[in-house]
DRENMI-189630 format. One record per residue (C-alpha): residue in one letter; x, y, z. Coordinates in steps of 0.1 Angstrom, whole numbers, plus 5000, padded with zeros to 4 digits. Layout:
BEGIN
AXYZ;...
END
This chain:
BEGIN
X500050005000;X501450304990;X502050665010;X500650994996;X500351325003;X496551395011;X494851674996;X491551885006;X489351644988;X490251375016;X488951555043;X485751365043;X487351015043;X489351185069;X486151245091;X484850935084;X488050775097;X488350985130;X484350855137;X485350475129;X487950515156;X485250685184;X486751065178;X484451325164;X484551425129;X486151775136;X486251865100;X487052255110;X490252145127;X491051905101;X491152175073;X493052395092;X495752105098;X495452045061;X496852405055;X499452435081;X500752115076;X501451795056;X499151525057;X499851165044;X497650875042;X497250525026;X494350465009;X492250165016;X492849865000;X489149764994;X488650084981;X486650255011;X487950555022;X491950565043;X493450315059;X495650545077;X496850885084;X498851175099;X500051505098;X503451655102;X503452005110;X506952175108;X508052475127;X510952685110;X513952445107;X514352325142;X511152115156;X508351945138;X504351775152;X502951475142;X499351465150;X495951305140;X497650915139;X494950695126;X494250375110;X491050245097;X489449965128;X489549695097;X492849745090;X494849765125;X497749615137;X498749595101;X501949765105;X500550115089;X500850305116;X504150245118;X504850285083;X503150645080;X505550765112;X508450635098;X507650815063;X506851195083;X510051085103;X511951055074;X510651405059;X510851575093;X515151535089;X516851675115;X514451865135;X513051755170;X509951605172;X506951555195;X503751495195;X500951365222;X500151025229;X497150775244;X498250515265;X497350295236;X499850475210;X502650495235;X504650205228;X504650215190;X506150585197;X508850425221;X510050195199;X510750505176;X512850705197;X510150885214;X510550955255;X507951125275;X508851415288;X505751495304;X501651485311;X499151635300;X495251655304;X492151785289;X489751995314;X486652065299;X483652265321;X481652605317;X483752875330;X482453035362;X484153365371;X484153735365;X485753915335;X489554055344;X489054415330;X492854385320;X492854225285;X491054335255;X490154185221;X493654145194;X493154365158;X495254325134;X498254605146;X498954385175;X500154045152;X503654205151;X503554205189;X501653855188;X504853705171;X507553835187;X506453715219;X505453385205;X508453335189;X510753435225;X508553255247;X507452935223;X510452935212;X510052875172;X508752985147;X504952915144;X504053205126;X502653075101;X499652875122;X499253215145;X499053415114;X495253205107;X494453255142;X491153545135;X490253385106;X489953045126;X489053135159;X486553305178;X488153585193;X492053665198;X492853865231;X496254025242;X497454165277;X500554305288;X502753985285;X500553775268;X498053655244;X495253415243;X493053225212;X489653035211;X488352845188;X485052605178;X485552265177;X482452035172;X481152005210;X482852265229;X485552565222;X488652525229;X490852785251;X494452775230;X496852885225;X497753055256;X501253215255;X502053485285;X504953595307;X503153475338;X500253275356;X498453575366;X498353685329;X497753365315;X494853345339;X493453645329;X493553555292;X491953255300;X489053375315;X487953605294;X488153345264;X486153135282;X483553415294;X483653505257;X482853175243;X480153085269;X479152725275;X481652475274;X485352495269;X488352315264;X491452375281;X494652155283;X496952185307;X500652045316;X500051865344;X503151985363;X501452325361;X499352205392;X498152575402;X497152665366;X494752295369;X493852365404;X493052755395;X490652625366;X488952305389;X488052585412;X485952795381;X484052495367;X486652315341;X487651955352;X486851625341;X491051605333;X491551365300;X495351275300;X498151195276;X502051195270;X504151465258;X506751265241;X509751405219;X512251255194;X515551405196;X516551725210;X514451905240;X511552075238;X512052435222;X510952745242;X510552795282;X507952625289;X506552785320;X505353035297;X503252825276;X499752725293;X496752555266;X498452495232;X496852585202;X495552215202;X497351935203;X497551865171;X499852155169;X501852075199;
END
């Protein structure tokens, strides 16, 4: 079965895939992956759809995702999985790479160089507080200001995937030290990324994303960030979800202190 490079006319086999394997559909978050990245699949050999995907996403020259690893229920433990990571391994070169894992994808991700490095959960809820009065809504003379700080604080260049940010989202918000995104996914919105010089920022940021959105979000934390997860139990989001941070090669990019709900983690 061969690899290719997927194109926007696969994103409904790609929808269909995600539901055969119990995720939603997500198509919004699928297109935007689409553009910001490289996806490769295998098509199925009876003719049905994929067998398998993923998606590398590469930032500047340096450090590289790999997300949305799936293979068709019919066709697992076939070896494709495998197969697809060693192919985006091959075209991610010399950069380090990382990428979330279940429990269940772990150990294919050990056996190719992966270590964790770190948890991570997803806290979903309705947001219960009151707004901070010290952020305000992003227009388009702060992106210069947006990407500076991203790329100190992050670490690497992702300004390619912030630069979609008000066309994708919901709203885009900026503080002194900081700046926040929301987005709609299928059943909730999702609080990411979240990039600011401290907690107290970060929290701020956070909070009136959420207040913005209404109903339920999505935020994920690093768990070693325990006051950032207690701080957001204690307004309403909890229900944690958890996976590995796991990376190939050098160390994480950035300081990550600074870096609270990722864009998703698709992108890291």
């Amino acid at each position: 079965m061969t690899i290719r490079r997927l194109t926007q006319h696969d994103l409904d086999d790609c929808a269909r895939l995600a539901k055969d394997r119990g995720w939603l559909p997500e198509r919004h978050k699928w297109r935007l992956l689409f553009e910001v990245g490289e996806p490769y699949g295998i098509d199925a050999p009876d003719g049905d759809g994929l067998a398998a995907t993923n998606i590398l996403t590469r930032y500047g020259d340096d450090h590289a995702v790999i997300s949305m690893v799936l293979t068709a229920s019919r066709f697992a433990r076939q070896g494709l999985a495998r197969r697809l990571m060693e192919h985006v391994l091959e075209q991610a070169g010399t950069r380090t790479v990382s990428l979330y894992a279940t429990d269940h994808g772990r150990p294919l991700y050990e056996r190719l160089g992966f270590r964790v490095v770190g948890r991570a959960a997803k806290h979903t809820g309705v947001f219960a507080g009151e707004p901070s009065g010290t952020t305000r809504p992003a227009t388009e003379a702060d992106l210069d200001e947006i990407l500076e700080l991203d790329a100190e604080l992050f670490g690497t260049d992702r300004s390619a995937v912030l630069r979609r940010m008000s066309g994708f989202g919901e709203q885009v918000r900026i503080a002194d030290g900081g700046f926040g995104h929301c987005w709609r996914n299928d059943d909730n919105t999702v609080i990411g990324p979240v990039v600011a010089r401290d907690e107290e920022t970060a929290r701020a940021l956070i909070g009136d994303l959420a207040l913005h959105a209404g109903g339920e979000v999505r935020m994920d934390f690093d768990l070693a960030m325990d006051g950032m997860v207690r701080w957001a139990a204690g307004h309403g989001i909890g229900d944690p979800w958890p996976v590995s941070k796991m990376v190939r090669g050098g160390d994480l990019p950035g300081d990550r202190s600074c870096q609270f709900p990722p864009f998703m983690q698709a992108l890291g």
